[in-house]
gemmi code that builds the backbone of each chain (N, CA, C; Angstrom):
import gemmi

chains = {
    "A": [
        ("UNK", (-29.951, 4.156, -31.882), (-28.620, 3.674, -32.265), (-27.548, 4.584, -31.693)),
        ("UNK", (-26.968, 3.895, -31.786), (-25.023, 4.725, -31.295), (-24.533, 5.445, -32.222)),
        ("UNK", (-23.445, 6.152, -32.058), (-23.220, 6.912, -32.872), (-21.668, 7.881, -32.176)),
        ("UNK", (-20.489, 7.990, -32.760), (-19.541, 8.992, -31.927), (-19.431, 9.930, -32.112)),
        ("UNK", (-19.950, 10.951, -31.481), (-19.382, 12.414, -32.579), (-18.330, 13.568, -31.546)),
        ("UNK", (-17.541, 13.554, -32.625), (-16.674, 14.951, -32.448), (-16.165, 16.103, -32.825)),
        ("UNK", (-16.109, 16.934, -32.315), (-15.821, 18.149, -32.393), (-14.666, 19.134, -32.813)),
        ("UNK", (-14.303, 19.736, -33.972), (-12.369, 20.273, -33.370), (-12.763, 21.863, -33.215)),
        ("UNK", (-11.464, 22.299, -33.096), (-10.700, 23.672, -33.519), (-11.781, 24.528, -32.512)),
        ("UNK", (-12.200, 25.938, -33.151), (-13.203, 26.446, -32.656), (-14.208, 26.007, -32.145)),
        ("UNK", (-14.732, 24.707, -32.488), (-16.066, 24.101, -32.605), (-16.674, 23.793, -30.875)),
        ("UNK", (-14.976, 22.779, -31.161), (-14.931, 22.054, -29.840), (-14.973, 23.432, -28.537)),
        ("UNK", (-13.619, 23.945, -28.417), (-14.064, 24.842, -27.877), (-15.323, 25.486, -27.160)),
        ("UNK", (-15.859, 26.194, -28.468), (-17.333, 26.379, -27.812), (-17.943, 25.966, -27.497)),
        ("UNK", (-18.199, 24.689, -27.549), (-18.837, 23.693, -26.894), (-18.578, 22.856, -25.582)),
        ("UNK", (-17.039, 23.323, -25.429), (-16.410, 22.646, -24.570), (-16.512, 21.350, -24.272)),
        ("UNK", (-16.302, 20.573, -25.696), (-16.223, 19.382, -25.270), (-15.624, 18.794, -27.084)),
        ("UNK", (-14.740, 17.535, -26.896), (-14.347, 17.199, -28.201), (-14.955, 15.869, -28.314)),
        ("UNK", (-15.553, 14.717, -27.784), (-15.819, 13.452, -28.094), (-17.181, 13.261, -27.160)),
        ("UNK", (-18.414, 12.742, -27.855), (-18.928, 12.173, -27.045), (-19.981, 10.455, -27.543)),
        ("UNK", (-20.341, 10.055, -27.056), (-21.235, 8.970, -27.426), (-22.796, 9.428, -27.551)),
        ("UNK", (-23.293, 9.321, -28.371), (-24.723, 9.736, -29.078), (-25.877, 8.652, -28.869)),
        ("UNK", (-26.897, 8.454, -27.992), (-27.504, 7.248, -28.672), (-28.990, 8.393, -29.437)),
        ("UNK", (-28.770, 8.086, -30.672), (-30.164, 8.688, -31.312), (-31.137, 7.906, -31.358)),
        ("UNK", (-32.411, 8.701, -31.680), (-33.667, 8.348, -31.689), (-33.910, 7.223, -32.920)),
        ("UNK", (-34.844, 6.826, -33.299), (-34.594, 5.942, -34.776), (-34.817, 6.905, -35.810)),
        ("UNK", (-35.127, 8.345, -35.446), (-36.049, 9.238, -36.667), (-35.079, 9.675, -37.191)),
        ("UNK", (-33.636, 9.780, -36.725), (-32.338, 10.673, -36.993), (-31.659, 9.369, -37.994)),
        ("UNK", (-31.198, 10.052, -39.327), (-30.917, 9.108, -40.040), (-29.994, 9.962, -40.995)),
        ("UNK", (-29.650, 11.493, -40.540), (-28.604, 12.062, -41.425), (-27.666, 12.878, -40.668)),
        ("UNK", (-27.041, 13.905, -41.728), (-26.348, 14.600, -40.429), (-27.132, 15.741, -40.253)),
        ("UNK", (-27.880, 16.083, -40.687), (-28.530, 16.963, -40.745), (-29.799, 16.871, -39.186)),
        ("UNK", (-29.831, 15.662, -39.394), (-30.907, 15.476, -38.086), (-30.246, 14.933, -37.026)),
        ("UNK", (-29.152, 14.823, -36.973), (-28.234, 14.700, -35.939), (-27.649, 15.778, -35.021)),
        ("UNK", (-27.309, 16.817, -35.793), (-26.878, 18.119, -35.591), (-28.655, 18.888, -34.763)),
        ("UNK", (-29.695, 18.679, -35.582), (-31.276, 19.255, -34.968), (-31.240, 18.239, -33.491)),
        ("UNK", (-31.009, 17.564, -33.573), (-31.078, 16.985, -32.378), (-30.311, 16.898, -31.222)),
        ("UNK", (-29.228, 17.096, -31.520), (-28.088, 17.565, -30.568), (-28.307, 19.082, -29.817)),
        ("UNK", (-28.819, 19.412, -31.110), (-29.594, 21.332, -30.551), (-30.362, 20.774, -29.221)),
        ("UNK", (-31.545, 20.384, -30.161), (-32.426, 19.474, -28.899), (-32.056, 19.672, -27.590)),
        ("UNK", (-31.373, 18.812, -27.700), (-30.734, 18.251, -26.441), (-30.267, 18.973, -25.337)),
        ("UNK", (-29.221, 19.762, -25.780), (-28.412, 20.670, -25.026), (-28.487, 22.560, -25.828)),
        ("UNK", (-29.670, 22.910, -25.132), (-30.020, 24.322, -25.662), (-28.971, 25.277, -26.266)),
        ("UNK", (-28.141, 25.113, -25.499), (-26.768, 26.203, -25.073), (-25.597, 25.740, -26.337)),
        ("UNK", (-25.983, 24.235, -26.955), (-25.234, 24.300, -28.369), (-26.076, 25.070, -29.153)),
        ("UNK", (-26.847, 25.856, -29.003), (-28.020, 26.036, -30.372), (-27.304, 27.693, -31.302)),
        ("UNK", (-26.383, 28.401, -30.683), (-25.908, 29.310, -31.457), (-24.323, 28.488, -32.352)),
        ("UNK", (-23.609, 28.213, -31.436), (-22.744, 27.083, -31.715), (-23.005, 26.303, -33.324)),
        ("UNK", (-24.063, 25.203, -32.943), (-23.877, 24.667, -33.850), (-25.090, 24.852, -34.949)),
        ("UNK", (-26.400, 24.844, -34.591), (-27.098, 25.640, -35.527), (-27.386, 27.150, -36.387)),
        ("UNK", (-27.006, 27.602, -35.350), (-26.757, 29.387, -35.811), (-25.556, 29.853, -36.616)),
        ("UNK", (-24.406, 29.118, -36.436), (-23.237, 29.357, -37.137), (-22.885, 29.205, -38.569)),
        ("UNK", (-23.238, 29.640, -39.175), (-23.192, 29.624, -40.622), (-22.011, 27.958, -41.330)),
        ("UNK", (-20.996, 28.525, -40.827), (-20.420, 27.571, -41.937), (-19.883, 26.203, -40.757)),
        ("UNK", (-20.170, 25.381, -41.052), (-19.826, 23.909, -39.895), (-19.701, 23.172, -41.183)),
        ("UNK", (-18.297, 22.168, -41.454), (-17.984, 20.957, -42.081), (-18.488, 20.160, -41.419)),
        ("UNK", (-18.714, 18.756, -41.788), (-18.810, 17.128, -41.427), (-18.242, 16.257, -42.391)),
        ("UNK", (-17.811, 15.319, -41.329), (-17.475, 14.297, -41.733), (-17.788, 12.771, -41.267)),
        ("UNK", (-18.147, 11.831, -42.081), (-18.977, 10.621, -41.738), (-17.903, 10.209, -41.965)),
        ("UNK", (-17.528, 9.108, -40.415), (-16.365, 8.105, -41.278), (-14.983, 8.738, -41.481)),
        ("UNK", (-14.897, 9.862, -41.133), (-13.386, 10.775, -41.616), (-13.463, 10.674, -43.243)),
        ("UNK", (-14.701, 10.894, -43.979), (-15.090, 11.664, -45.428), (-16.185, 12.395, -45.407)),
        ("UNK", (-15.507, 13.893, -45.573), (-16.354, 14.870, -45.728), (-17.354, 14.337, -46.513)),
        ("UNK", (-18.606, 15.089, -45.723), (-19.998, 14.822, -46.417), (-20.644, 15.789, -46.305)),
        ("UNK", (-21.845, 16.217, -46.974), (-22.855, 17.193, -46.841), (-24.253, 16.746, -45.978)),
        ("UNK", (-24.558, 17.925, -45.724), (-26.086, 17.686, -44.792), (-26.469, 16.268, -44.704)),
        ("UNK", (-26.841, 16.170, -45.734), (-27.863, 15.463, -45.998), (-27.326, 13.647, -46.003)),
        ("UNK", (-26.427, 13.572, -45.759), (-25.912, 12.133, -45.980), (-26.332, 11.419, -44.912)),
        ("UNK", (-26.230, 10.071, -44.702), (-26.994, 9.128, -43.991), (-25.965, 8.801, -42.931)),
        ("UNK", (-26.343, 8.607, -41.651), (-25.477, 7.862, -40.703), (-26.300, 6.338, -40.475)),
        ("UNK", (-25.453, 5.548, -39.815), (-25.841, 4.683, -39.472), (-25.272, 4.377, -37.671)),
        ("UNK", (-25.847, 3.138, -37.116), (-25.268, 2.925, -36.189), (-23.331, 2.367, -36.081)),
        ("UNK", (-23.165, 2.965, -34.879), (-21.141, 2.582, -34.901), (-20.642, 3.937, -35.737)),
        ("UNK", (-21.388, 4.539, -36.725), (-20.655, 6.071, -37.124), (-19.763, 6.974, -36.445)),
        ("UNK", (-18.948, 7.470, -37.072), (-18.193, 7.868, -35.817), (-18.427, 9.649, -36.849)),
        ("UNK", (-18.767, 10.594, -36.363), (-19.557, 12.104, -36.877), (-18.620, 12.970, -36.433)),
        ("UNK", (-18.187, 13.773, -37.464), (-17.377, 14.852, -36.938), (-17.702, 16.363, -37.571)),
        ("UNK", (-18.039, 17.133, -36.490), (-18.114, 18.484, -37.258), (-17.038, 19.474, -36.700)),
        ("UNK", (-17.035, 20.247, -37.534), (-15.501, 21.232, -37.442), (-16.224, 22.266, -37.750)),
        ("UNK", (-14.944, 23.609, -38.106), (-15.179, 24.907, -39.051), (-14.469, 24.523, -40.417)),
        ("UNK", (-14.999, 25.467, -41.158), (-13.762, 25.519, -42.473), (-12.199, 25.015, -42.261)),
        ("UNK", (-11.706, 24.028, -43.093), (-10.365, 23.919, -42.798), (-9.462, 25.157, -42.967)),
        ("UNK", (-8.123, 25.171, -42.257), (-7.225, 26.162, -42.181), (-5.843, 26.345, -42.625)),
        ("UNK", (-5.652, 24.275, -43.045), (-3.928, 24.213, -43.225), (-3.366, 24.775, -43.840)),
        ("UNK", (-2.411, 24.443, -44.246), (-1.357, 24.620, -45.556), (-0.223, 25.247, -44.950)),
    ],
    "B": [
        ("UNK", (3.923, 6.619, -53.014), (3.580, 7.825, -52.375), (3.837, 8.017, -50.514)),
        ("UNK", (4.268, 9.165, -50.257), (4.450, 9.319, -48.528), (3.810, 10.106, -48.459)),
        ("UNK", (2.414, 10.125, -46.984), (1.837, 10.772, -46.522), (2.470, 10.826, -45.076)),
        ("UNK", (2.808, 12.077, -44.441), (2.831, 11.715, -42.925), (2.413, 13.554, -41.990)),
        ("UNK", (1.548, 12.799, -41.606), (1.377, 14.421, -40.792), (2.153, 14.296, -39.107)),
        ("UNK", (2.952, 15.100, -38.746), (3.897, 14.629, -37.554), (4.514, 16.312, -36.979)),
        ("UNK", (4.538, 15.769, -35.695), (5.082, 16.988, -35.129), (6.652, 18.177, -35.390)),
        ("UNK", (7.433, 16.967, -35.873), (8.702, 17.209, -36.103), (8.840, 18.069, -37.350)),
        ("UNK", (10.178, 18.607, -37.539), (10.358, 19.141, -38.788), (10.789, 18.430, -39.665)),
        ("UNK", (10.488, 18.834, -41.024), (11.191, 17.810, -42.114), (12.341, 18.356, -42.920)),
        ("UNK", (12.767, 17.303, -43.780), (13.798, 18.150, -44.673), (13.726, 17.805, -46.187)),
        ("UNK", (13.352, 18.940, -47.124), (12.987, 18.999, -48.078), (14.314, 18.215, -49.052)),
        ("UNK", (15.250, 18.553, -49.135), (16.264, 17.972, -49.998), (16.477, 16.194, -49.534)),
        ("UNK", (16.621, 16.490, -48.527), (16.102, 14.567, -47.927), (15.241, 14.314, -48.728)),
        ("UNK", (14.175, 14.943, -48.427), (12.773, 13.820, -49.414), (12.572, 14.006, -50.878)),
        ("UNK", (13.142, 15.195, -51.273), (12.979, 14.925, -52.766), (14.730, 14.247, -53.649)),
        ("UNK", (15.190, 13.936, -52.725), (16.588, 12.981, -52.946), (15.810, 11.841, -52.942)),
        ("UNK", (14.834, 11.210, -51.854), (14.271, 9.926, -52.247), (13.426, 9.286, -53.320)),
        ("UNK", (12.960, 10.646, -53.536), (11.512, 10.846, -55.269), (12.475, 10.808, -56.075)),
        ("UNK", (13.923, 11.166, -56.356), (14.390, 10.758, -57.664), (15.237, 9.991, -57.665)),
        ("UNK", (15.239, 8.704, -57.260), (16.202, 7.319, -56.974), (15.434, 6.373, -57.867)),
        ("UNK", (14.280, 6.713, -58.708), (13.568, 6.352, -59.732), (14.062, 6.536, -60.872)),
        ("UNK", (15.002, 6.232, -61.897), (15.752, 6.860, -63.159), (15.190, 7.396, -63.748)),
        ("UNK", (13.567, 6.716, -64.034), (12.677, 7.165, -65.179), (12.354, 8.698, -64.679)),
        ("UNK", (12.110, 9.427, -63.251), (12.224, 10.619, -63.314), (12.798, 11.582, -63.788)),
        ("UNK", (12.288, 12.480, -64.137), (12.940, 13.933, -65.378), (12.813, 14.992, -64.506)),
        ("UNK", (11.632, 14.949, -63.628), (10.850, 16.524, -62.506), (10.913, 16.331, -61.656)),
        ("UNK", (11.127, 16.841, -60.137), (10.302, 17.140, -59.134), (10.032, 18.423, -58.592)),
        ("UNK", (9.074, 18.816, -58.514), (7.983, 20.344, -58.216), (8.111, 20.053, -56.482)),
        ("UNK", (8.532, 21.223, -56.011), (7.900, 21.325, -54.513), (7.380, 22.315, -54.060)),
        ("UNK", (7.168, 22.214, -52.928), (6.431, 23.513, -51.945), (7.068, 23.485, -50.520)),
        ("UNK", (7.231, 24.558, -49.814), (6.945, 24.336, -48.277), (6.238, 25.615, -48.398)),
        ("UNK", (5.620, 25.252, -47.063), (4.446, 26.784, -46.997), (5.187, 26.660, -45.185)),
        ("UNK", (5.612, 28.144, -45.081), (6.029, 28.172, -43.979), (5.433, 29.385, -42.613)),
        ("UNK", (5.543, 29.228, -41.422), (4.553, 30.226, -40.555), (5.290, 31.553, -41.014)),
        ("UNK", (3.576, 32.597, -41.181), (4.009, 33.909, -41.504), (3.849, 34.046, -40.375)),
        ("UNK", (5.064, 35.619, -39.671), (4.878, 36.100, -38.576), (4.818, 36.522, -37.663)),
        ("UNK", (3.560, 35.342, -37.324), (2.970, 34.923, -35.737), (2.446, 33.596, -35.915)),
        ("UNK", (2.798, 33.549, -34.347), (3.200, 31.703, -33.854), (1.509, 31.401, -34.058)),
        ("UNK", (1.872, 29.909, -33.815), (0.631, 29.274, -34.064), (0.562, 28.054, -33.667)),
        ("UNK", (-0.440, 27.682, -33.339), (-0.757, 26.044, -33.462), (-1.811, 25.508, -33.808)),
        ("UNK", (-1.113, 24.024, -34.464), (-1.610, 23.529, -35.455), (-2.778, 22.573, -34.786)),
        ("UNK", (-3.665, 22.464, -34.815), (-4.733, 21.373, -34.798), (-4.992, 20.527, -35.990)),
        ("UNK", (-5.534, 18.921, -35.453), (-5.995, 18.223, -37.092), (-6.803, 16.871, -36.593)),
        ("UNK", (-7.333, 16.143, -37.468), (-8.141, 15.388, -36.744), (-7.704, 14.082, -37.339)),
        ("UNK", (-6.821, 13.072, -36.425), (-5.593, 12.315, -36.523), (-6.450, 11.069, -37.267)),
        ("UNK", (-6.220, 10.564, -38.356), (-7.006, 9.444, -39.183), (-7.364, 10.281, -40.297)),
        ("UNK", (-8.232, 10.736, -39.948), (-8.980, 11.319, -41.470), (-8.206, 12.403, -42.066)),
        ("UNK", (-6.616, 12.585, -41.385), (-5.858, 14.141, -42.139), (-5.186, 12.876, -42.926)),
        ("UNK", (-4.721, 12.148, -42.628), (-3.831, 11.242, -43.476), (-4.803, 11.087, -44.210)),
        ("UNK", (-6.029, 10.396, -44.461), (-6.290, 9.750, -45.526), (-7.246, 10.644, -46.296)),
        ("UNK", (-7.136, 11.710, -45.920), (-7.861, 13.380, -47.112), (-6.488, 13.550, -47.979)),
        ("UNK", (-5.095, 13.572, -47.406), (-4.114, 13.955, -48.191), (-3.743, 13.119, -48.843)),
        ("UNK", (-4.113, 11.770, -48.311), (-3.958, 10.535, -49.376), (-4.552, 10.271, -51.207)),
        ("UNK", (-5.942, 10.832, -50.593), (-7.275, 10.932, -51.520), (-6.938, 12.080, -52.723)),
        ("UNK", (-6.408, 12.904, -52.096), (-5.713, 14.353, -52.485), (-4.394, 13.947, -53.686)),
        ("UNK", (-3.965, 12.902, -53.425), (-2.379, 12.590, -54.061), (-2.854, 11.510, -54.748)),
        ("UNK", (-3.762, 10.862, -54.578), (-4.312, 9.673, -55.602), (-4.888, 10.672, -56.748)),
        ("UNK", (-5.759, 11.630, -56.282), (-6.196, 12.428, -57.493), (-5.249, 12.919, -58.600)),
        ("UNK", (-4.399, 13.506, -57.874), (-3.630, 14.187, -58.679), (-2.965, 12.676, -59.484)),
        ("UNK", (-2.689, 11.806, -58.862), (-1.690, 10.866, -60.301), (-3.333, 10.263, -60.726)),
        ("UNK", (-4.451, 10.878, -60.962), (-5.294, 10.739, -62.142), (-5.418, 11.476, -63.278)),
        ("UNK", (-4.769, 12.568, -62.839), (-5.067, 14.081, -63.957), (-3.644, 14.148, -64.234)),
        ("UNK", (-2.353, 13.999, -63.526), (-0.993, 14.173, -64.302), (-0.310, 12.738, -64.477)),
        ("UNK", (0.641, 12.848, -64.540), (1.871, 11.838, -65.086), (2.724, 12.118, -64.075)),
        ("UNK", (2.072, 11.155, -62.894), (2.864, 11.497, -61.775), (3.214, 10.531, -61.374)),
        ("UNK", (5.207, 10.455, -60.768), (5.632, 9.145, -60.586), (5.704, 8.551, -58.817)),
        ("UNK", (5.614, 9.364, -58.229), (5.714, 9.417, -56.811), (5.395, 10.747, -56.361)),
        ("UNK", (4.892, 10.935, -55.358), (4.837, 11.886, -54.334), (5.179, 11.941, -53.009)),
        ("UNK", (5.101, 13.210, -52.373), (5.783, 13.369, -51.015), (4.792, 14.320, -50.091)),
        ("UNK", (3.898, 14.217, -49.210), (3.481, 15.614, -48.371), (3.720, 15.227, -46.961)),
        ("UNK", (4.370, 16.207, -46.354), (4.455, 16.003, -44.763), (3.790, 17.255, -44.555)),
        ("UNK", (2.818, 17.232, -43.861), (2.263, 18.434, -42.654), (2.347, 18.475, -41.347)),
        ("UNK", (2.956, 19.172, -40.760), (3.436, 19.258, -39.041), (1.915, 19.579, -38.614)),
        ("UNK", (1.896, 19.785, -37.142), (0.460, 20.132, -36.471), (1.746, 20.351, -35.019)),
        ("UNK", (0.398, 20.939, -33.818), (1.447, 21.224, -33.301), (1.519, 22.931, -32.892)),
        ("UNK", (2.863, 23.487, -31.765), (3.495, 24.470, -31.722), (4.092, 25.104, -32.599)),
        ("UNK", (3.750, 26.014, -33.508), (4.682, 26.529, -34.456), (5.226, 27.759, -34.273)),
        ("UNK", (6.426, 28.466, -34.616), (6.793, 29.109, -34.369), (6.780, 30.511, -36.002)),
        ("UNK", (6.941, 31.872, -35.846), (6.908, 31.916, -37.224), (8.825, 31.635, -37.842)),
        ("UNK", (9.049, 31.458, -39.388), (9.547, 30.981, -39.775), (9.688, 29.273, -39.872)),
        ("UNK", (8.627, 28.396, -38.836), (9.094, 27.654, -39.033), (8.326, 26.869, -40.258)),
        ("UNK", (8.596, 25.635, -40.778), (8.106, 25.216, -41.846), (6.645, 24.217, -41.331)),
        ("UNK", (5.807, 24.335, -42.149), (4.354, 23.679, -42.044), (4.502, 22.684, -42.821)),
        ("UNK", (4.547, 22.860, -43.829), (3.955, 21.670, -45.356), (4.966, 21.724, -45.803)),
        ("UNK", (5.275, 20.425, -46.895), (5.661, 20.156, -47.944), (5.123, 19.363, -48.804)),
        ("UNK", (4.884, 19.656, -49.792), (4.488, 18.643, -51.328), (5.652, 18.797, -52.557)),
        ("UNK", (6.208, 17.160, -52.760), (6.639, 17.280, -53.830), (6.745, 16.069, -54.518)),
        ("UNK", (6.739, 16.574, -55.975), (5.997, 15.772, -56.816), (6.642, 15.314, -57.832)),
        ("UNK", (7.031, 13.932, -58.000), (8.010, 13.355, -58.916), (7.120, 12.957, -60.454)),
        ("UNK", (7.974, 13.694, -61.440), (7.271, 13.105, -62.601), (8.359, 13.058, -63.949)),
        ("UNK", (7.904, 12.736, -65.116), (8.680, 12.500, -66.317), (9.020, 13.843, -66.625)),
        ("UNK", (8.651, 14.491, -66.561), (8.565, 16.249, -67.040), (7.679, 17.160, -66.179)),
        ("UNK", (8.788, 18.443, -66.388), (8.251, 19.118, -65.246), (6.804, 19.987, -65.270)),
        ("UNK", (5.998, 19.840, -66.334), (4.546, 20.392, -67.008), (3.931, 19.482, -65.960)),
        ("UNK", (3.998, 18.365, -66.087), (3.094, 17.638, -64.742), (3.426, 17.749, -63.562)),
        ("UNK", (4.694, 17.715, -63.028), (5.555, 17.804, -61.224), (4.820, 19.283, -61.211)),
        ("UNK", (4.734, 20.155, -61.902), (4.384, 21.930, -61.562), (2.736, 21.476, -61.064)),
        ("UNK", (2.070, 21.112, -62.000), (0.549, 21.074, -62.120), (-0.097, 20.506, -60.630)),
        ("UNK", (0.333, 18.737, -60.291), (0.198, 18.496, -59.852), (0.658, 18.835, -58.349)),
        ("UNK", (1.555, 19.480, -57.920), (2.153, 19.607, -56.736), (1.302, 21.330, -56.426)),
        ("UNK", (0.864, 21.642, -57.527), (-0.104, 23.052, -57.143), (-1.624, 22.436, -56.562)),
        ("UNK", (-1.928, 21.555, -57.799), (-2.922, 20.740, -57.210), (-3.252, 20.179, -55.645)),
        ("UNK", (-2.398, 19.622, -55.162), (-2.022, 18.856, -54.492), (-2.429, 20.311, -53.108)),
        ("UNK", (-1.434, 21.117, -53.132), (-1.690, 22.387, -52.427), (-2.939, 23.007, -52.041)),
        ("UNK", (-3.103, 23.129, -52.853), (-4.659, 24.151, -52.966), (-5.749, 23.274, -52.604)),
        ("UNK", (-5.887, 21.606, -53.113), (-7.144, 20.628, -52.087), (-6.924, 20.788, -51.114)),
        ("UNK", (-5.314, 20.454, -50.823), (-4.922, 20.181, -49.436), (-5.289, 21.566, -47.999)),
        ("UNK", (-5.406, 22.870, -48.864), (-5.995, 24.202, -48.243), (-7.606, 24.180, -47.850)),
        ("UNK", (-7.968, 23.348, -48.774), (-9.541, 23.228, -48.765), (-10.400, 21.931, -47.850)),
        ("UNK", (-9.687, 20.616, -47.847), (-10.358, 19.645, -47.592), (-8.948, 19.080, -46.617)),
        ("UNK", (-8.051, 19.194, -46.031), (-7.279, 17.996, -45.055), (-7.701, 19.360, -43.815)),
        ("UNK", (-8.326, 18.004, -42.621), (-8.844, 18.416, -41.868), (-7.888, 19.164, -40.663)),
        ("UNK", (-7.185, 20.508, -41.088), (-6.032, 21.343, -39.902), (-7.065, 22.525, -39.651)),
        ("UNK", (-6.374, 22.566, -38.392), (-7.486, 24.270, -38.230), (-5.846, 24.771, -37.359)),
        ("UNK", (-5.812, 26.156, -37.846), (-4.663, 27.315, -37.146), (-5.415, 27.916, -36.457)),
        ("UNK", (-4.488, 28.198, -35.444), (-4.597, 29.382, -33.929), (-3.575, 29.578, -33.956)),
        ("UNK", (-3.917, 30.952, -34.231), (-2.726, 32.464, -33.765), (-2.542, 32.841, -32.912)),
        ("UNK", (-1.284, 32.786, -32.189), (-1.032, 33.398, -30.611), (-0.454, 34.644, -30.986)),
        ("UNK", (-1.491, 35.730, -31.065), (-0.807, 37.646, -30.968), (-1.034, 37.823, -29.713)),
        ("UNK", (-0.460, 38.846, -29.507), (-0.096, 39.336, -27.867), (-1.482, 39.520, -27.523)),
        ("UNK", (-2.547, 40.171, -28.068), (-3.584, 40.314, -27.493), (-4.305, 39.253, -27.436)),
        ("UNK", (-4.107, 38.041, -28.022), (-5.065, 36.584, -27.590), (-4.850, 35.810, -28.711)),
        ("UNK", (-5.071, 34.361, -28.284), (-4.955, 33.365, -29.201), (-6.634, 33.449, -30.174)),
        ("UNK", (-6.431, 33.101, -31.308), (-7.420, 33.604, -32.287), (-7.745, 32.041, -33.331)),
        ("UNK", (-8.389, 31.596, -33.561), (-8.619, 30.465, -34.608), (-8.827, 31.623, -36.078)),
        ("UNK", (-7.928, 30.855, -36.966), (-8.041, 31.661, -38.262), (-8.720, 31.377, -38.957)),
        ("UNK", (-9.762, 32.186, -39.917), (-10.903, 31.876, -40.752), (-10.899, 31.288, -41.722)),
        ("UNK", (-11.282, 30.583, -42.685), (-11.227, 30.169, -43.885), (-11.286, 31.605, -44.620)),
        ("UNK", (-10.668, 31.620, -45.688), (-10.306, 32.269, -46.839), (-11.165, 32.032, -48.022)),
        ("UNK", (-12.020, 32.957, -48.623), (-12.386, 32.291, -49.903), (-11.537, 32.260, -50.862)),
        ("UNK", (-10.232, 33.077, -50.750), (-9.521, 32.582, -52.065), (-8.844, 31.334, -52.076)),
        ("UNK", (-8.925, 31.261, -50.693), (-8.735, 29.107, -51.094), (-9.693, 28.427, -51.343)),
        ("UNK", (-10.906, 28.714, -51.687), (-12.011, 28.217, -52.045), (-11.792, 28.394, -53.674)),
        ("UNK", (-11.449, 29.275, -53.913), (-11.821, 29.906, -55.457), (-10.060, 28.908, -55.776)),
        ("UNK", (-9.370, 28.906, -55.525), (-8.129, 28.440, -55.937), (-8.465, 26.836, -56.118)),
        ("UNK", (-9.316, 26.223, -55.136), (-9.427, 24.763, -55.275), (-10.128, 24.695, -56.171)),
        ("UNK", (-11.156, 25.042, -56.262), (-12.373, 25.805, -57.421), (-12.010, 25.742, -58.994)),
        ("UNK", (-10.742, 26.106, -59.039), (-10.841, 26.465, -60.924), (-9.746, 25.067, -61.243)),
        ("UNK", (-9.605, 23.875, -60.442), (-9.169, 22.346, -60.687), (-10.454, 21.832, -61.312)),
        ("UNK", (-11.850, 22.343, -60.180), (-12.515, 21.719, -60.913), (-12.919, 20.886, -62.440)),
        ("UNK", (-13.082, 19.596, -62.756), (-13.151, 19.086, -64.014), (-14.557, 19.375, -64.658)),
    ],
}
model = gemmi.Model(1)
for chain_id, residues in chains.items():
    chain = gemmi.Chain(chain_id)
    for i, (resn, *xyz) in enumerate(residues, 1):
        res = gemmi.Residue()
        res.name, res.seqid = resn, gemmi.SeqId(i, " ")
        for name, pos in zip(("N", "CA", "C"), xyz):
            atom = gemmi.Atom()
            atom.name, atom.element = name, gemmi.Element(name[0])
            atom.pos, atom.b_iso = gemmi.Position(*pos), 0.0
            res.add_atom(atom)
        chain.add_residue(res)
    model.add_chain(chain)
structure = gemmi.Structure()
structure.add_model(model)
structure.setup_entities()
């Protein structure tokens, strides 16, 4: 399935990149295995986005935790800690 | 309620002149939180900042007696002195406009999706989360 995910602030940055199109495997069904698989993929995210302690998401533009479900057309966003105010 | 996150500056007596054109209002509580400093810019992730601060201002008229609200957040080039945020919060009495417009603040520190970068002479820097904005959103908890 499809899937959009993007990136901000620091995140993007290190990664050098803010938007991309995902097609996952059928086994990936959270964010949690979205993020393991993106490692996968591209080695050189693996301090970035697995090693880094604190990474937000958001399914849909509503924060969610690990473990929540994506589906296909999702649009996935991980960040750092917010900063406003 | 007005949500608008926008590049421009706003003006606080403008918008809380529009929150009390309501008679039944008695309060309005505000804030601006403005750049300490050193300059900055604002990042945010355009859709989901509006509708976190939305979610944010629906809450609060669940827990107070709140008659309208107001938050503008810039993103963007900032300079220091210039102004970031405003929240303000129209109500019957000012025990709820205080409560809620703190409320309103402190989610809005925790969950609307902005990230700051600091331009100091020695390099632009992304600024960390804070746990005392963690612990501040923290003791709303119900």
């Amino acid at each position: 399935m499809k899937v959009k995910v993007l990136f901000f602030a620091g995140l993007r940055e290190q990664l050098g990149t803010s938007s991309l199109e995902v097609d996952v495997p059928p086994g990936v069904t959270t964010v949690a295995g979205l993020k393991g698989f993106l490692v996968e993929r591209n080695n050189s995210w693996k301090e970035a986005l697995a090693e880094r302690k604190l990474i937000r998401t958001a399914v849909n533009q509503d924060m969610v935790d690990a473990g929540a479900r994506i589906k296909a057309g999702d649009e996935i966003a991980f960040f750092p800690p917010v900063t406003g105010g | 309620m007005k949500v608008s996150v926008q590049e421009q500056d706003f003006d606080l007596s403008a918008e809380t002149r529009l929150l009390s054109k309501d008679k039944r209002v008695g309060a309005i509580a505000s804030f601006v939180g403005v750049v300490r400093e050193v300059p900055m810019t604002l990042e945010h992730y355009p859709g989901m900042t509006e509708n976190a601060i939305r979610k944010i201002a629906e809450e609060a008229g669940t827990r107070w007696q709140v008659m309208d609200s107001t938050v503008i957040h810039r993103y963007g080039a900032l300079q220091a002195g210039d102004q970031i945020v405003m929240v303000a919060v129209a109500s019957a009495h000012r025990g709820d406009a205080f409560a809620a417009c703190e409320f309103i603040m402190d989610y809005l520190k925790t969950r609307a999706p902005f990230w700051k970068k600091e331009h100091r002479p020695g390099g632009a820097q992304w600024v960390e989360a804070r746990s005392s904005d963690d612990q501040a959103a923290e003791r709303w908890r119900k």
